[in-house]
N, C-alpha and C positions, 0 to 999 in steps of 0.2 A: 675180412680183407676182400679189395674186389677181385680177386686172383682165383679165392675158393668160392666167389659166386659163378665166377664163368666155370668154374671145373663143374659143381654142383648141375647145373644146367647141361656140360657135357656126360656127366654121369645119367642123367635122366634121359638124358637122348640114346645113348649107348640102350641103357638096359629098356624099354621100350621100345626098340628096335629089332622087332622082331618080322615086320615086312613092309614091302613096299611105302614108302611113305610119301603120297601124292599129293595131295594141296600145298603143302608148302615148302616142301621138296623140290616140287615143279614150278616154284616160282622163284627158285634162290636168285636167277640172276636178275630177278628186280627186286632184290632186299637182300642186295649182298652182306649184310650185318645183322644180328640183333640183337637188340640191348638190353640187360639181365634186367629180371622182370619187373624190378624196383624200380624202374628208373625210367624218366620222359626224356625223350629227344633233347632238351633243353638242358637240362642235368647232366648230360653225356658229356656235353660237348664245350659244359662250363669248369674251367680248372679250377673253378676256388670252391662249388660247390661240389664237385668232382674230386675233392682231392685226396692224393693217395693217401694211405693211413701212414706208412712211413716218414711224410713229413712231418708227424705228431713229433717223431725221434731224431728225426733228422731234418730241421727248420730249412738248412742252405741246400736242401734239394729244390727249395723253389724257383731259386734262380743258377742253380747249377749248369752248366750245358751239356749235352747229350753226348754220350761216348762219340767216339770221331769213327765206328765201324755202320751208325746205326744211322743211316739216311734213305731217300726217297727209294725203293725199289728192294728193300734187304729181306730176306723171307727166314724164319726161325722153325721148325719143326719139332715137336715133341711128342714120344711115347707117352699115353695115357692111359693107366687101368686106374676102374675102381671096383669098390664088391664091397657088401655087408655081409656080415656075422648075426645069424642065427643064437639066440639064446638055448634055442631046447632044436633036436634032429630033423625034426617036422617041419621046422620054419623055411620059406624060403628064402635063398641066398643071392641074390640078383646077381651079375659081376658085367664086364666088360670091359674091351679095349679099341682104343683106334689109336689117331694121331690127330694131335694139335696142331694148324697151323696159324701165323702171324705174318701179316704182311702188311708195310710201309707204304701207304700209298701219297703221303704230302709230309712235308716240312716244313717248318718256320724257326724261329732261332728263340721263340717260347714254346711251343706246341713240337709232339709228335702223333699223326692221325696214321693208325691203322686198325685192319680187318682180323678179325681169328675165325677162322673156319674150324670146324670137325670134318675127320675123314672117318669113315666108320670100313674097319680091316676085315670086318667080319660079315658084313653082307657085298659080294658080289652084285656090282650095278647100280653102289647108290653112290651118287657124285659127293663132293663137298657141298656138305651144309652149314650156310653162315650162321656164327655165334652171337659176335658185336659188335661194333666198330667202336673207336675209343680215340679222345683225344686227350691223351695226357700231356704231364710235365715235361720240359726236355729233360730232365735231370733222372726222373723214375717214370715205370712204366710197367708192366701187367710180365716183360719181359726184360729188366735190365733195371741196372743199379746203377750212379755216375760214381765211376773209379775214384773220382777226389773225393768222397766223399767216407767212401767205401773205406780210404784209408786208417781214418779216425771211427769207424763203426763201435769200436768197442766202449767209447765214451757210452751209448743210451742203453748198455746192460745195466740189468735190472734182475729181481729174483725171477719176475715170469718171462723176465725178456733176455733169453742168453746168446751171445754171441762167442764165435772161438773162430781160429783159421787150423784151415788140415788141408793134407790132401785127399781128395776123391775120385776115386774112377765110377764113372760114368757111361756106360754104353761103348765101353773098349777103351775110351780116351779117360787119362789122368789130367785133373785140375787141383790146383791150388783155389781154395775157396775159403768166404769169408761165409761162415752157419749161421744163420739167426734161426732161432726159435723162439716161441711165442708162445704161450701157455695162459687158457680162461677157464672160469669153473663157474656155472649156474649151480642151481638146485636139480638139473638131471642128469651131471655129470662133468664132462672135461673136454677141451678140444684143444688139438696142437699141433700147429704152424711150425713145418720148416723147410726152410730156403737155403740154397747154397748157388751164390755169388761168385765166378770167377772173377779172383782178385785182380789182374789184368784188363782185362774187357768190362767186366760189369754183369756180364751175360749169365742170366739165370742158365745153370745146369740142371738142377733136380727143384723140385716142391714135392712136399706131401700134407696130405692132412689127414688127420684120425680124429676120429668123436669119439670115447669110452665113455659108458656107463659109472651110475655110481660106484659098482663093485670092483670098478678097474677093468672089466672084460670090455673089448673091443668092439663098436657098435657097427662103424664103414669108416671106409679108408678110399684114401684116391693118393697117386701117385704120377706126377710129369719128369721124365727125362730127357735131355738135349739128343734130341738126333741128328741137327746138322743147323750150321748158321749160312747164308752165302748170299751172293749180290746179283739180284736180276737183272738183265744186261739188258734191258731195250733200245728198239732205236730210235727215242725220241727222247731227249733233254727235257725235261720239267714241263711247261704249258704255263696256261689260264684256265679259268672254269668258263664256258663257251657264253658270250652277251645275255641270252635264250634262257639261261640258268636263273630264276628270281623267284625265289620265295613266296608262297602261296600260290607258283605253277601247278594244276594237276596232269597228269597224265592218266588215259586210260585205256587199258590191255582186254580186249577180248577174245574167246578163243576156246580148244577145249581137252578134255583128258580122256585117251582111250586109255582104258585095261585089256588085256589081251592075254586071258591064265591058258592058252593053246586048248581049252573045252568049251565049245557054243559059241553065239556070236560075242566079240566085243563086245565091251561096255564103253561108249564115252558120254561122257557130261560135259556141260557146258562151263566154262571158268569164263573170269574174267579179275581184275585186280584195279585197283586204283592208288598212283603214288601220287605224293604233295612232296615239293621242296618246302622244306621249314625253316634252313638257313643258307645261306652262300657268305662265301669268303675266295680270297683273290687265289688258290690251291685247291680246295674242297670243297662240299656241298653236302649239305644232309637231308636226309628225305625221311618220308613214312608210307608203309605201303599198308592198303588194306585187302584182303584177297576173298574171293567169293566163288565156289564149286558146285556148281549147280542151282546156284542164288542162295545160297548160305553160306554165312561167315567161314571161312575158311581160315580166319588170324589175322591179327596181321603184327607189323614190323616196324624198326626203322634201320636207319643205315648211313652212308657216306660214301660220296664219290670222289676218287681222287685224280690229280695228275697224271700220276705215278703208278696207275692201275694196271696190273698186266689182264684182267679179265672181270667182267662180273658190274660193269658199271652203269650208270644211266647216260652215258656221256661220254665221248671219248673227244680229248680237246685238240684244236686246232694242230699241232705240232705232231700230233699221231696220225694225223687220217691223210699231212703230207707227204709222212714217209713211208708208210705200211704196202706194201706187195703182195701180188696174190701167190699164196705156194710159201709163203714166209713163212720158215717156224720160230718161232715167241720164245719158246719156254720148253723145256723137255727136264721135268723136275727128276732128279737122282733119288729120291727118296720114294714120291707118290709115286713115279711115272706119270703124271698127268703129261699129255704134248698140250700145246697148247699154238694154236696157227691161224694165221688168216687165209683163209677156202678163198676169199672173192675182195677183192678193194680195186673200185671204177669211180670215175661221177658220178654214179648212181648209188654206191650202198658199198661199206665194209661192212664182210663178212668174218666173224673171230670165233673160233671154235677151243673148245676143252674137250680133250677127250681121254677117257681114265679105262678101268677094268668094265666092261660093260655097259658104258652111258659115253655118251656126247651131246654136249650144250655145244648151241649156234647162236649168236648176237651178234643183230642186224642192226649197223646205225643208218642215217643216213649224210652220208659223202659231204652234203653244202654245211650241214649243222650239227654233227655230230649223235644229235640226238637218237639215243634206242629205238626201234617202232619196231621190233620183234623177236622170236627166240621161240627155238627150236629144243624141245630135247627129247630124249629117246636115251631111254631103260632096261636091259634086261637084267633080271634078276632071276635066284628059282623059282621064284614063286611067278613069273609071268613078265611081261613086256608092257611098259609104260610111256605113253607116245603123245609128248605136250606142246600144242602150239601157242601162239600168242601172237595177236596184233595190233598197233595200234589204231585207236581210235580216231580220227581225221577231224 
């Protein structure tokens, strides 16, 4: 399922994170997304080729429509641990937690386009690191079930496929939910899937997955629970993607990364990055970034810009940069704390900042065309201070 691909990729980032993580850390806000490792830009963003495995069990998801809570600006957060199991005492155990988040940045009345980020709870100073961006079904999606749908769930039970309704509590709160479970077996063991659906909304509350060994012992596990659903309030009504926006545009970010561990002088290197538009549509856009620290490959990415973006895009569209104020706060999220504000908006250039436990991102469009041309961010962590600029290329 792609649900246990994006976790698998968040569980790698967790337990690997063990400091500072500079190239592409420090380029999140030009790759606000990225796309599990299978998969090209084209594939993402295609629903037939992209499509969820659910509609294998449930055909009238395809044309089902979208819960009525789940539109342009809605933001979803979830608790996240995983950890494996050691066979013998010696072995090492990796584990870790942060938080998931999901954020709506376009809508259409076939499609729903949004971003999932990682927060990581456990390092001090590291911002949101984008996951994917994802254009699903209106009907299913990485986060949510369509309630009509859900009704009749227990029709596609099957031996490995079981379905039941119970209640759950969940991170303080009781739900009524519908369980799927899902159950595979190779030749190295067993994996299994389960989901619980509030029967109401649609809205995933818990996922798990577990992979056991032939003998039945326990290989790794990963766990998501709902820690809050709610609707970001902007002040601008929907848009356009800006004229400027077309496919096989590139952009290029030059610029550079000091380290700063408070012993001897700084270190900074040279960065720089290169994004291409690969799609536009009359809401969104999707791009690919490629990123270079020092004149080597530093990775690279893809993603999507949307409408409905509260932070993190290539683009901010006509209908934001008329109404936005300098001294305006955005966002003040109840869960992360992120604030999120705009420092400066003139004819010359909005300014839109994120700022969390230890780091602030700055993204500078400019004022006549929306367009990015730089970004700021600044790190501390304990292991030292990380201070990355970016500009663009004229």
């Amino acid at each position: 399922m792609r649900l246990l691909l994006s976790l698998t990729l968040i569980a790698a980032t967790l337990l690997t994170a063990c400091q500072p993580i500079m190239s592409t850390e420090a380029l999140a806000a030009f790759a606000p997304q990225r796309l599990h490792f299978t998969q090209s830009v084209a594939a993402a963003f295609d629903p037939i080729a992209n499509e969820n495995p659910f509609v294998i069990h449930y055909p009238t998801l395809r044309t089902a429509l979208a819960p009525t809570w789940l539109r342009p600006g809605t933001r979803v957060i979830y608790r996240m641990g995983s950890a494996t199991f050691a066979r013998t005492q010696d072995d090492p155990t990796p584990s870790g937690e942060g938080l998931v988040e999901y954020d709506v940045i376009a809508q259409n009345r076939r499609n729903v386009v949004f971003l999932s980020s990682l927060i990581n709870t456990q390092i001090p100073g590291t911002p949101p690191s984008p996951l994917s961006s994802r254009s699903e079904l209106a009907g299913i999606g990485e986060f949510w079930f369509s309630p009509t749908v859900l009704r009749n769930a227990e029709d596609a039970a099957a031996e490995n496929y079981v379905v039941a309704r119970m209640p759950l509590d969940v991170e303080g709160a009781t739900y009524n939910v519908v369980r799927i479970e899902s159950s595979t077996f190779t030749d190295q063991g067993s994996d299994k899937d389960v989901w619980a659906f509030d029967t109401k909304s649609g809205l995933l509350v818990s996922y798990s997955h577990a992979t056991y060994r032939l003998d039945g012992s326990m290989a790794s596990g990963i766990t998501m629970s709902l820690l809050g659903r709610r609707q970001i309030r902007l002040p601008w009504r929907s848009g356009a993607v800006p004229d400027w926006v077309r496919p096989g545009l590139e952009l290029q970010f030059n610029g550079s990364q000091t380290l700063d561990v408070g012993v001897g002088q700084p270190t900074t290197l040279p960065m720089s990055s290169v994004s291409r538009v690969t799609s536009v549509g009359a809401l969104w856009s999707t791009q690919s970034q490629q990123a270079y620290l020092y004149g080597r490959d530093a990775g690279s990415s893809a993603g999507a810009t949307g409408v409905m973006q509260l932070f993190g895009g290539m683009w901010l569209p006509e209908t934001a940069i008329a109404v936005l104020e300098t001294g305006t706060i955005l966002d003040q999220d109840p869960i992360t704390g992120i604030v999120t504000s705009v420092v400066q908006a003139n004819k010359q250039q909005v300014v839109v900042a994120a700022a969390g436990a230890g780091f602030v991102t700055q993204l500078y469009y400019d004022a006549s065309t929306g367009r990015l041309f730089g970004m700021y961010l600044e790190q501390h962590t304990p292991t030292g201070s990380i201070y990355t600029s970016l500009q663009a290329v004229q």
